[in-house]
Every structure is written in structure tokens, then in C-alpha cells.
N, C-alpha and C positions, 0 to 999 in steps of 0.2 A: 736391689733391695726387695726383699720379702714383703709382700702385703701380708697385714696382721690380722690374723684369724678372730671371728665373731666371738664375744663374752659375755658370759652372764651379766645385765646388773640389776644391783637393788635398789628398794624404791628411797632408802637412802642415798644412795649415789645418784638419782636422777634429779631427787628433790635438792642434792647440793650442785647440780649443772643444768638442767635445760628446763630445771621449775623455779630459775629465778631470773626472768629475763629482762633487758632493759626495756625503758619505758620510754615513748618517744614526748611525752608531755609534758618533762623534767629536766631542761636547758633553762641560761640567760646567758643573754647578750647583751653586750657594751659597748657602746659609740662614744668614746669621748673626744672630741674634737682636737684639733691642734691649737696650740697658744693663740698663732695668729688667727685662727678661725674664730676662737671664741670670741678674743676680742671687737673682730668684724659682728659675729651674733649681737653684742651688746651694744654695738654704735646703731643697728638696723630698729633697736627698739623704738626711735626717737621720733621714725618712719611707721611706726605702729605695725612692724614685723615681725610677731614674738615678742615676745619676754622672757627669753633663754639667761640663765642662773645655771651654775655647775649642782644646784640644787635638782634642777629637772634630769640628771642623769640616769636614776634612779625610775622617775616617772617614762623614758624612754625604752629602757631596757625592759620593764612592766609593758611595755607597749606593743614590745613583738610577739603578734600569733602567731608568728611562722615563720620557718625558716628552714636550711637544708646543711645538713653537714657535707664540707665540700671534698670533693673526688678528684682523682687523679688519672694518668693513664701514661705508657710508656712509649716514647719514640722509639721506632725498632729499623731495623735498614735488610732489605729481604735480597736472600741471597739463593738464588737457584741454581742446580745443575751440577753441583760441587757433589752431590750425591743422587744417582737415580732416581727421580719419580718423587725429592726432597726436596721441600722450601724451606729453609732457614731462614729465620727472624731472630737478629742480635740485637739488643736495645742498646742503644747511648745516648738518651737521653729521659728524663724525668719530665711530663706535661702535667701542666696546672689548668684546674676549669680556669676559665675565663673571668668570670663575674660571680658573686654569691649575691640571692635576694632574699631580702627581709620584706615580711609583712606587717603593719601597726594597725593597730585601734586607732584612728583619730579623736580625739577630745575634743571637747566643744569650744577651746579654745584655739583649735589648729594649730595646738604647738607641735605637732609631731610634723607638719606640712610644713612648718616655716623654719623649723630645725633644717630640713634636708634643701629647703629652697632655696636658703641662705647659704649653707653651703657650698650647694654647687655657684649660688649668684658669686663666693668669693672667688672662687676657683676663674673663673674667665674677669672678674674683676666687675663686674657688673655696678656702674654708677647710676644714682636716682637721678641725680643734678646735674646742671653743665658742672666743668671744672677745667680751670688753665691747666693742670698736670693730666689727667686723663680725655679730656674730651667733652663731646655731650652725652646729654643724661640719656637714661636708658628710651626714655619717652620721645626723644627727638627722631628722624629719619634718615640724619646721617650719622645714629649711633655707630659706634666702633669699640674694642676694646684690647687692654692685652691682658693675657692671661697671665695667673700666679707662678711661681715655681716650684715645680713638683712636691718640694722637700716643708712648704710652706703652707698644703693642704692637705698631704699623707699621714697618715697615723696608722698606728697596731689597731683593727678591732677585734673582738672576742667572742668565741661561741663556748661554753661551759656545759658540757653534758653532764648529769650527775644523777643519782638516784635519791629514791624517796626518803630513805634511810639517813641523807647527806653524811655516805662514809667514805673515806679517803679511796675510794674508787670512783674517779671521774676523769675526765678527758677535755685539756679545756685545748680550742682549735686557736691560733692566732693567725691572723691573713697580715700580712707583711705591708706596709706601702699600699694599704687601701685608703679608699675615696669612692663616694655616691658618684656615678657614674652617668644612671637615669632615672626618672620616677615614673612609674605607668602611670598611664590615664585612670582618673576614677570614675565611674558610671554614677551618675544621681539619676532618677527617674522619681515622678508620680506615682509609680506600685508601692505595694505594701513595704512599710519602711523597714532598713537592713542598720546594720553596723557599718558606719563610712569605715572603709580598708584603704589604707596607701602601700604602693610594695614600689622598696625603693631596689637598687639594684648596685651593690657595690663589683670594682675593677680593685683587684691584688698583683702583686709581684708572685709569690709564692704562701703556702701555709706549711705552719709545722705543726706538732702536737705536742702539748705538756702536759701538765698534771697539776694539781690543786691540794692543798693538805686539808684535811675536814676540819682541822682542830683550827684554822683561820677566822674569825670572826668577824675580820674585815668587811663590807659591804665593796670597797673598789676591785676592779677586775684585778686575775692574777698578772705578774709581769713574767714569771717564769724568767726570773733572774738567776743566774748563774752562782751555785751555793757559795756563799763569801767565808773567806780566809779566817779562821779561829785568831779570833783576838789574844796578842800576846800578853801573858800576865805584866801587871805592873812590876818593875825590878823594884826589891825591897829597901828600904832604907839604908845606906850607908853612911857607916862611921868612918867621917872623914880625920884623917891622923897629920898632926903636924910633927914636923922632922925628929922634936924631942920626943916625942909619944911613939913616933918606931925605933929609936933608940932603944927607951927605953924596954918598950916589947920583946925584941929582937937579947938582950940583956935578959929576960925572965922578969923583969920591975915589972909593979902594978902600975 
């Protein structure tokens, strides 16, 4: 293959390619919990742990300063000697980052803290109380626990890259079989006060990338569901004939 010789361009052509760049300050993200997780959110309220409503979704997603669109990299298997002074690398396999981490605002109500605390407490099962079916409570010293099943705290969540514009050029990331993983420690001090930050750190199976339509007005994340089958028209009414009625038809009679 020829490499392609240098070309003029104009400051149209540049203003419709490298003077209109993406903006890195114009994503959202979506955590929506699993069934059984929510449900765990709303029984911890009673314990004065949050007050999580499918209404704070909305305030959560609003909540992340930061975040990282996640990367990839290729397993390779290195082959030498098969030519002169040549190392060959054949890839077979596809590698996934490990973890993606999200940053929040904390509110002054710590729901952004008690969202992700509760979550990870369902995941290994974490009780307050004693209980005949689990054990002792978490406060005791021979606490113990078992842990959920994978399928019981995994969900889709979502990264949405879009522009300012909000035109049907966006990019939205789904991470497969994620879950909060860890939460870093937060620094409080006596210096000059800051915005409390929490950065939580989720574990995936894999991501893939979709896309989002502009014309959507929805507020819930995309599903990036696979386009559905055209509805067949309804079959139109039929006249139904009794024996003398095709007689008669069949005869040329009205």
C-alpha cells in the first residue's frame, strides 16, 4: 500500500474536522440497582441507612464528577525465530480493564455513601441483628456471613458520552455484570473546607458500545436493545360465507 501524498485543505474542511472536538464534560452515568438490591436498599431504611426511592436515580447519576471511559488491550502469544532478527505477536484474545471508578459529590444527606454501602453490605449479606437463618449480627464477634449470588447483585451500568448539541452522535458504554467492588477512603481534615468526594470502584465481565438516538426523550438509561420485528398488520375483516352464500356466488347470484 502507497502512503497518501500531502493535500491542501480549507479552513472549511478543517472547521468541519478537527474544529469540532469532543468535550470531555458532557457524559451521564447510570447505577440502577438489581431488583433484589433495591429491595435490600429499602428494608435498611428502618435502620436509619438511607432513604433510597428509584426516585434518587436521577440525583446519583447528577452525582458523578468523574469518571473514565473504559479501555481495552489484546492478548498476544510472541513467536520468535520463525524469521530472522523477527518477533511475531499473534493476538487471541480480547482483555478488559479490570474495574471502572466513579467519583460523587456527597450530599448532606450521605445518600450517595449509603447507596454504595448497602450495596456492597447485600453482596456478602451483611446482617445488623442476630438471626436463626444467618447468624449473628454484624456487631457481634463471631460474626460470619454468606455471600449473594452473582446473578443477584450484577446489573448493566452505563456511561453516555454525548455532546453539547445532544445530536444523535453519542456513544453510550455498557459494563456487563457489574458491581461496586470498593470504596476509597475519604480524607476529612480541619483545613479549609473542600467538597466531600467518594470514588467508588466498580468490577465488569466485559463492555461493549452502543449508541443512543437524540430524538429520545426518556430520562432512564439506553438498553440498547436489539431493533424489534415490524409489527404485522392486523388481517382485515372477513366475510364469513355460509354453504348457501357460496352456492350461490360461485352461480353468479347476489
Amino acid at each position: 500500500m502507497v502512503a497518501p501524498a500531502p493535500s491542501k485543505k480549507t479552513v472549511a474542511e478543517l472547521k468541519a474536522s478537527i474544529l469540532q472536538p469532543s468535550l470531555s464534560s458532557k457524559y451521564e452515568c447510570w447505577f440502577k440497582p438489581p431488583s433484589k438490591v433495591s429491595t435490600w436498599l429499602g428494608q435498611r431504611k428502618s435502620a436509619g441507612l438511607g432513604n433510597y426511592t428509584s426516585s434518587q436515580d436521577s440525583l446519583i447519576s447528577l452525582s458523578c464528577s468523574e469518571t473514565s471511559l473504559p479501555g481495552s488491550s489484546l492478548a498476544t502469544h510472541e513467536i520468535n525465530n520463525d524469521f530472522t532478527g523477527v518477533t511475531e505477536r499473534h493476538a487471541y484474545r480480547r482483555q478488559y480493564d479490570d474495574r471502572a471508578s466513579f467519583t460523587f459529590y456527597v450530599d448532606n444527606n450521605y445518600e450517595i455513601i449509603h447507596f454504595f454501602e448497602n450495596w456492597i453490605a447485600f453482596i456478602v449479606n451483611e446482617q445488623r441483628t442476630n438471626s436463626t437463618a444467618f447468624g449473628p449480627g454484624l456487631d457481634k464477634s463471631n460474626f460470619s456471613c454468606r455471600v449473594n449470588f452473582p446473578k443477584d447483585y450484577q446489573q448493566t451500568i452505563y456511561i453516555t458520552k454525548f455532546e453539547k448539541d445532544f445530536s444523535n452522535k453519542s456513544l453510550v458504554y455498557n459494563f456487563f455484570q457489574a458491581y461496586p467492588i470498593s470504596i476509597d477512603s475519604m480524607p476529612v481534615s480541619y483545613d479549609e473546607s473542600q467538597l466531600l468526594k467518594c470514588t467508588v470502584s466498580f468490577t465488569y465481565t466485559r463492555y461493549y458500545i452502543g449508541s443512543i438516538s437524540s430524538s429520545s426523550s426518556s430520562s432512564s438509561p439506553a438498553t440498547n436493545e436489539e431493533p424489534q420485528a415490524p409489527t404485522t398488520p392486523e388481517t382485515p375483516n372477513r366475510i364469513t360465507l355460509t354453504g348457501e352464500d357460496y352456492t350461490r356466488r360461485r352461480q353468479g347470484l347476489p
